[in-house]
C-alpha positions in Angstrom: -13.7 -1.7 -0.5 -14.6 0.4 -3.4 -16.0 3.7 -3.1 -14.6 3.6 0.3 -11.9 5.7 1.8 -8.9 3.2 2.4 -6.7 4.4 5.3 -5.1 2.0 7.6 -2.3 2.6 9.5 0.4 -0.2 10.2 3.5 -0.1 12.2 6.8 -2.2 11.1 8.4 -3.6 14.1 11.6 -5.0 15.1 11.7 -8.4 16.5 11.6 -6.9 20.0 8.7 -5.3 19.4 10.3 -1.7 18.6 8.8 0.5 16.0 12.1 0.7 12.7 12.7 4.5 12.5 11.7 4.8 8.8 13.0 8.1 8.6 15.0 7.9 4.9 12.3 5.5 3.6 10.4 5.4 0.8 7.0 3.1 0.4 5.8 2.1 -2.9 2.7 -0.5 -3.7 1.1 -2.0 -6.8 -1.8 -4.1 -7.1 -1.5 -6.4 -10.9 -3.9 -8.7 -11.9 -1.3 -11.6 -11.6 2.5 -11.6 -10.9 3.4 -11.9 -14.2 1.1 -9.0 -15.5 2.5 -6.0 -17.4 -0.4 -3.9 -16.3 -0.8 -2.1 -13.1 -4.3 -1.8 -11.9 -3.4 0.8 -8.7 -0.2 2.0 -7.6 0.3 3.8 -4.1 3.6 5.2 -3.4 5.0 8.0 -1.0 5.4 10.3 -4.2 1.6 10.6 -5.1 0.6 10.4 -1.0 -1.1 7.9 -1.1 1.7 6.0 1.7 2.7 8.4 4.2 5.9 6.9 6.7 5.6 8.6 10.2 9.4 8.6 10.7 11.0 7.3 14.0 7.0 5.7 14.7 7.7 3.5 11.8 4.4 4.0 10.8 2.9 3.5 7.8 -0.4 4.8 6.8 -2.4 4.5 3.6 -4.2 7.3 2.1 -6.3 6.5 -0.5 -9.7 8.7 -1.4 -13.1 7.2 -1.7 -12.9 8.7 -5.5 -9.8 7.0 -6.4 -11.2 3.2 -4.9 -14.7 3.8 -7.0 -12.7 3.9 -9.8 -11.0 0.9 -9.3 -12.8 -1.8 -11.6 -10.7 -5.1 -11.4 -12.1 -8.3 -9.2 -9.0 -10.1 -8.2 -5.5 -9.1 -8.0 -1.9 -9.6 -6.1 0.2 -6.8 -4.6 3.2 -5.9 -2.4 4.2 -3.2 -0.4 8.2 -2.4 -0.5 9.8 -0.4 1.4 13.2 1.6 -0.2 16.2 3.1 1.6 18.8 3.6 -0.6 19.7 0.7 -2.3 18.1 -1.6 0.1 14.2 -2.4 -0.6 12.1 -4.8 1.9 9.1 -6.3 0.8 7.2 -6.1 4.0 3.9 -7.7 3.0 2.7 -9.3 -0.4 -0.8 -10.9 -1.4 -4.2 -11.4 -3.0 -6.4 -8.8 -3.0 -10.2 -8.6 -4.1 -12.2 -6.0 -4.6 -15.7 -5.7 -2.9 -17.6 -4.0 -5.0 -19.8 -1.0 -4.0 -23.6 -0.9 -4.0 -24.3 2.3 -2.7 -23.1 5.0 -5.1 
C-alpha cells in the first residue's frame, strides 16, 4: 500500500505450533523487479529497523513508514524474507508483490 504505514507482525512457528526463539537472528528483505534483477527496489533488514525479531516470541514485525512506502514507485515486483543466524539463513517466505498505488496524498 503506498503511502501507507506497513507494519504486520508474523510469528515463525515450529511444526508443533511453538513460537522459534529468534533470539541471535537477523531478518533481511528485498523487493526486485524480477529474480534475476540487479536492482533493489526496497530493502528491509533488522539493521535499518525496518524488521524487528521479538526474541523467544519469534516474532517478526515490519516497520516501515508511510514516507518510505509513498516513495516507492515500482508496479510489480518479487521478494523474500530470510532469516540469518550465523551461517545458517532460512528463507521463510518469498513472492510477488504489487504495489497499490495511493490516491489520497
Amino acid at each position: 500500500e503506498q503511502g501507507a504505514t506497513f507494519d504486520p507482525v508474523l510469528t515463525w512457528k515450529d511444526e508443533n505450533g511453538d513460537a522459534i526463539d529468534l533470539t541471535g537472528y537477523t531478518a533481511r528483505m528485498q523487493i526486485r523487479e524480477e529474480i534475476e534483477s540487479t536492482t533493489t527496489l526496497h530493502e528491509s533488514t533488522t539493521a535499518n529497523s525496518e524488521i524487528i525479531l521479538g526474541g523467544i516470541a519469534g516474532t517478526i514485525t515490519f516497520n516501515i513508514a508511510a514516507t518510505t512506502t509513498a516513495a516507492l514507485t515500482f508496479d510489480t515486483g518479487v521478494y523474500d524474507l530470510e532469516l540469518v543466524n550465523g551461517n545458517d539463513v532460512t528463507r521463510l517466505l518469498r513472492g510477488n508483490v504489487e504495489l497499490s498505488k495511493e490516491v489520497t496524498r
